[in-house]
Structures are given as structure tokens and as C-alpha cells.
VOGU-3710 file (C-alpha; in Angstrom, 3 decimals, decimal comma):
1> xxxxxxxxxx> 86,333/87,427/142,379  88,432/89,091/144,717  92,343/89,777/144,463  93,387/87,227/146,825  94,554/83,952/144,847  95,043/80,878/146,106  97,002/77,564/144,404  95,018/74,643/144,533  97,642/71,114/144,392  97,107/67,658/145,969
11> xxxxxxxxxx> 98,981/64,537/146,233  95,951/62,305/144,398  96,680/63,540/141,208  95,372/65,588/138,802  92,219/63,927/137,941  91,103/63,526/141,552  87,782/64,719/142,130  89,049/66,139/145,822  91,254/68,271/144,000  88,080/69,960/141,734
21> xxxxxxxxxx> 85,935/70,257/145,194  88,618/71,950/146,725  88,692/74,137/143,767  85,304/74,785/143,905  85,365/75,713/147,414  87,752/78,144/147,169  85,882/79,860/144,095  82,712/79,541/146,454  84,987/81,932/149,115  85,233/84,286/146,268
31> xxxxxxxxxx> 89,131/83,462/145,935  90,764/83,666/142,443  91,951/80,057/142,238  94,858/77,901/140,338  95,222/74,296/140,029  98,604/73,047/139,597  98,756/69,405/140,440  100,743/66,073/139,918  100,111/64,747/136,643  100,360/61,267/138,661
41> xxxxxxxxxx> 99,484/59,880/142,147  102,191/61,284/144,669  100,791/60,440/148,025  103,566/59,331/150,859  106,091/61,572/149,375  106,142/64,374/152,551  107,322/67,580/151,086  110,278/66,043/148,863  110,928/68,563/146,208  111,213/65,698/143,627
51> xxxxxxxxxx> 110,209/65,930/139,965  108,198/62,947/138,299  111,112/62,966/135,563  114,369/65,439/135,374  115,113/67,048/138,339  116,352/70,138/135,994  113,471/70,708/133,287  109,898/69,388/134,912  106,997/69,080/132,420  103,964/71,116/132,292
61> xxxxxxxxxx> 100,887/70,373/130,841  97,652/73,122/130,298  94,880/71,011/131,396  91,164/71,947/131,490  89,015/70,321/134,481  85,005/70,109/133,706  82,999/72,851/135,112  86,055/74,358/136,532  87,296/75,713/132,744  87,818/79,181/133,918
71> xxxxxxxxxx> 90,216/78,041/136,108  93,801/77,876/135,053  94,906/74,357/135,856  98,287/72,755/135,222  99,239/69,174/135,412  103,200/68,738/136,591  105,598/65,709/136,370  106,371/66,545/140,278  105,409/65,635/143,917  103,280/68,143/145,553
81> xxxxxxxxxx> 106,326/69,536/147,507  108,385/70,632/144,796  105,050/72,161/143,095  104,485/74,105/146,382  107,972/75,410/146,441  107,704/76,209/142,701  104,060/78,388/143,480  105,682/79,949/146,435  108,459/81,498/144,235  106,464/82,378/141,565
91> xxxxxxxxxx> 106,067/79,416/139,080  103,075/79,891/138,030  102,676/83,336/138,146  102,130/85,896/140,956  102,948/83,942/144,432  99,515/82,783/145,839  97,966/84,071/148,921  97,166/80,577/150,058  98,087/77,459/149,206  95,365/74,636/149,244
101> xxxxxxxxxx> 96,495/70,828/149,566  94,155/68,524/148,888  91,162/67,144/149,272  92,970/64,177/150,088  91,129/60,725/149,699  92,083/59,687/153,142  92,736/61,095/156,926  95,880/62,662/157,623  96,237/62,717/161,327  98,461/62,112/164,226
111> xxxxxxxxxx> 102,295/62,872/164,211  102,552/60,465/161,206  101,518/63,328/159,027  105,113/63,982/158,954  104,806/61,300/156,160  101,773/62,787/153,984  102,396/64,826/150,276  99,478/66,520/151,399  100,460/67,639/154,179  104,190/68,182/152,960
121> xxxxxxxxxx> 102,750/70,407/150,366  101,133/72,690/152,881  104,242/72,928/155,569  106,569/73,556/152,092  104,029/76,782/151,507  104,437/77,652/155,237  107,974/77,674/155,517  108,273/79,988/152,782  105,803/82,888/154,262  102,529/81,604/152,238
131> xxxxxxxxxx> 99,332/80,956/154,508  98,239/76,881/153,901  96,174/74,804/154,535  95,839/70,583/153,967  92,159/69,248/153,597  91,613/65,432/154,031  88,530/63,084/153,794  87,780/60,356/156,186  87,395/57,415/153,870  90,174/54,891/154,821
141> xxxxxxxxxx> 91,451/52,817/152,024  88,096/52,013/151,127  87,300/52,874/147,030  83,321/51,786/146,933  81,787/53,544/149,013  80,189/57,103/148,763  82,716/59,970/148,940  81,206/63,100/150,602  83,765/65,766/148,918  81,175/68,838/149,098
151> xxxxxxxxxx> 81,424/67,984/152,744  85,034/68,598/153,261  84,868/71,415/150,340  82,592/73,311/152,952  84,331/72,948/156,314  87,773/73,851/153,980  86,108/77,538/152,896  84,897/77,906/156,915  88,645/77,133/157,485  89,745/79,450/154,829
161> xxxxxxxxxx> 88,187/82,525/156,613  89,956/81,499/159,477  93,058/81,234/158,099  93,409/84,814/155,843  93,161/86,657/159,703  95,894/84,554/160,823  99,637/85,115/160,010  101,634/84,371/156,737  103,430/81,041/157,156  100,469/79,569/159,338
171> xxxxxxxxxx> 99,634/75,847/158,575  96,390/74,468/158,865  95,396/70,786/159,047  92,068/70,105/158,506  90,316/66,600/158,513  86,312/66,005/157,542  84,195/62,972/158,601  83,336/61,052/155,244  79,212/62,455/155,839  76,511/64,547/153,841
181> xxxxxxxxxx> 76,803/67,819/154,611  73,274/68,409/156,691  75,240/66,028/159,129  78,289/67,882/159,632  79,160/68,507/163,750  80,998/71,706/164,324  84,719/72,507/163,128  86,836/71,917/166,041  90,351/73,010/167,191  92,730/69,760/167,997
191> xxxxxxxxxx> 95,704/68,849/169,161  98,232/66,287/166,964  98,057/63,284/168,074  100,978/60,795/169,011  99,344/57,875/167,263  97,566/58,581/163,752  97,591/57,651/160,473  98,557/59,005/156,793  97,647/57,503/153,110  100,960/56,106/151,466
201> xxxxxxxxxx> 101,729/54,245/148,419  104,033/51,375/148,522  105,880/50,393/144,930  106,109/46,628/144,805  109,243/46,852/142,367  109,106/43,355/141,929  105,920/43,173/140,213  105,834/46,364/138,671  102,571/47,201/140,582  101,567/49,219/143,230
211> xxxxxxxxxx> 100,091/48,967/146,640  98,026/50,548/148,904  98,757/50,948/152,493  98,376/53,202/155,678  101,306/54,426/157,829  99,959/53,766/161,209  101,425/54,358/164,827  99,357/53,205/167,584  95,808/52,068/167,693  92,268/53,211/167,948
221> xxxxxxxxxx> 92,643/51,974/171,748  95,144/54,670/172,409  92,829/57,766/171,343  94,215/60,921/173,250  91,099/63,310/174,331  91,270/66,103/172,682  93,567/65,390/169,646  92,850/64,736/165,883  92,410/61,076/166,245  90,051/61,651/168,689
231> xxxxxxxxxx> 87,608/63,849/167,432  87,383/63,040/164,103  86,790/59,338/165,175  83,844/61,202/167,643  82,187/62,637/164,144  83,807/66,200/164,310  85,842/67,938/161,783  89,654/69,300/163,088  91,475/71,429/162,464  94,934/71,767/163,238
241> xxxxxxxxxx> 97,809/74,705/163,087  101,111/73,029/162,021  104,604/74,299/162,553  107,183/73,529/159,949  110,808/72,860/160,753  112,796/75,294/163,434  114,883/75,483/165,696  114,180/74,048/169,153  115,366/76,549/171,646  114,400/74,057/174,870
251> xxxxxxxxx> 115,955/72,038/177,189  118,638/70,472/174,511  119,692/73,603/173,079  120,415/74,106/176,961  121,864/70,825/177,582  124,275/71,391/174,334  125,115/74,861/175,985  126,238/72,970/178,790  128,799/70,717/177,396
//
């Protein structure tokens, strides 16, 4: 192991097996790694910094994951924002390195990612001076088909590498076709598309249940060369640098000058 730690969280929960490959991955890059996760499903929530329960005392759990019992893993009654913010000022122990969101059952592309806990998660880490990075898998809504996770674990540690040489605070999105590793294109560099597409959860209060959904804007008819939507739809994995909130210093901070 080396000294560089990195916090592992998602917005699947817990028990998701993304969250272990992601894990995994980063053990694989010879990073000391941390889980601290929701103890419940949290997609859709952005990077609220809302607790499960009390907003003022949030429940921990020790949890140990199989083959991944070396690892220090913590399940929390809180969205994946609030756990990020919590890492990032030293929650868990010594503030991580890098902060690793995911790997999200589900792409998160387009501007929509706005919307994403994964994502959220990630930009919460950024803001605060900690290198991140969100990791996604291709799989729509679909829950029967064959989930390549080792596939997005790999082109996550490839991204990791990239991202320790870049500065603290950058963002990384990252997306992975939903195929075996041995047919894996090359990682490529994208830009955010305006339409895209982000896993959600939709609480039918009514019926006490919930239901699955995307948050979609625009179709597959309006792919934009180049962007996320694009390429991952072509076979390739993206990745994406992400810029959390600031100021814009353009043409309206002019404009308000003006008046």
C-alpha cells in the first residue's frame, strides 16, 4: 500500500456490488482505501448534504464487505453528499486524497448530471480541495442482464493515474460501456453534453413504494460529436473534468457592471 488514501462512497448503497469493484480497483492502484457509503439507496439526491435520519447526530454502522475485510467500511444514514463533505473534513479520519463515487449502476451523462448523488458526491469533494472522481456503468434501468463492473473498475484505476497529476479540487466524470473487459475501446476525453441522462429514484408517496426512472433531456437523435452522449453510445469510455459551482466572471457579470 502506498500513503495516498482514497474514500470510496456511492449513491447505490452500501451493498452495491459497484461500490466493492470500485474498491477493489483502487486497492489494485495500490491506494489505501475506505468505504463509507449510504446505508440505503440515495441516487437523484445531487450533492444535498442530507442525513437519512437527524440532521444533527447521523448513524454509523462498522460494516465488513466480503473479500474486501481489510478495508475499513462504514455504512451511514446519509446521501452521498453530506458523506463527501463529512470525509473531506475529516469524518472518518485523515481527509482522503481522492474521493471515489461510485460505480454507479447506470450512465451519468449530459448536463443532467447536475441531478446525480454520484456525481454530487464527487463535485462536494472538489469544491472542498479533494481530487474526485464519479465512475458509472452503462446499463440503463435494465436489472437482468450481465453487469460488467471489473470493466468500469479498470478504466476507473487508468483514470485514477490521471487524476493524482492533476490539481486538488479536479473532478472527473467517467462513464464505461456495460462490456467484458478484452472489449474495452480506449478511454477518451469528452465534452458534457446538452442532452443526457442521470439514474433517479422517484418516491410514489401514495403507495409507499418506489420507482425507477431516468432524468432525460433530449434524445439519442440529438447526439453532439464529441460529447459524453456521444461516445459512450459509439462504445468508448469518457471521461470528463467537472467544475463545481463559481463565479461566472463573463458577459453578465459585465452586463450587471453596466447597470
Amino acid at each position: 500500500m502506498t500513503d495516498i488514501c482514497a474514500l470510496i462512497t456511492n449513491d447505490d448503497g452500501i451493498d452495491s456490488p459497484g461500490l466493492a469493484a470500485l474498491a477493489r480497483g483502487a486497492i489494485d492502484g495500490n491506494l489505501e482505501a475506505m468505504i463509507a457509503a449510504p446505508a440505503a439507496e440515495s441516487s437523484g439526491t445531487s450533492a444535498g448534504l442530507t442525513a437519512a435520519e437527524d440532521h444533527r447526530r447521523i448513524a454509523m454502522e462498522r460494516r465488513e464487505l466480503p473479500a474486501l475485510t481489510d478495508v475499513p467500511t462504514y455504512a451511514v444514514a446519509a446521501h452521498p453528499g453530506l458523506i463527501a463533505f463529512i470525509a473531506v473534513q475529516g469524518g472518518f479520519g485523515p481527509t482522503p486524497d481522492l474521493l471515489l463515487s461510485g460505480i454507479n449502476r447506470g450512465a451519468n451523462i449530459g448536463r443532467v448530471v447536475l441531478h446525480s448523488g454520484t456525481v454530487g458526491a464527487a463535485l462536494t469533494a472538489g469544491i472542498n480541495g479533494v481530487r474526485a472522481m464519479a465512475v458509472s456503468l452503462d446499463v440503463g434501468l435494465e436489472r437482468d442482464i450481465e453487469h460488467h463492473w471489473e470493466s468500469a473498475a479498470e478504466v476507473a484505476r487508468q483514470a485514477m493515474d490521471l487524476l493524482l497529476d492533476l490539481e486538488p479540487g479536479t473532478v472527473l466524470n467517467v462513464n464505461v460501456p456495460n462490456v467484458p473487459q478484452d472489449r474495452l475501446r480506449p478511454l477518451r476525453r469528452a465534452r458534457l453534453a446538452r442532452a443526457g441522462s442521470v439514474q433517479s429514484r422517484v418516491r410514489q408517496l401514495d403507495e409507499g413504494g418506489i420507482e425507477v426512472m431516468t432524468v432525460n433531456t433530449g434524445g439519442d437523435d440529438q447526439q453532439e460529436p464529441g460529447s459524453d452522449v456521444a461516445l459512450l453510445a459509439a462504445g468508448y469510455p469518457t471521461v470528463t473534468p467537472l467544475r463545481a459551482v463559481e463565479e461566472d466572471t463573463g458577459e453578465v457579470l459585465a452586463a450587471l457592471r453596466a447597470s
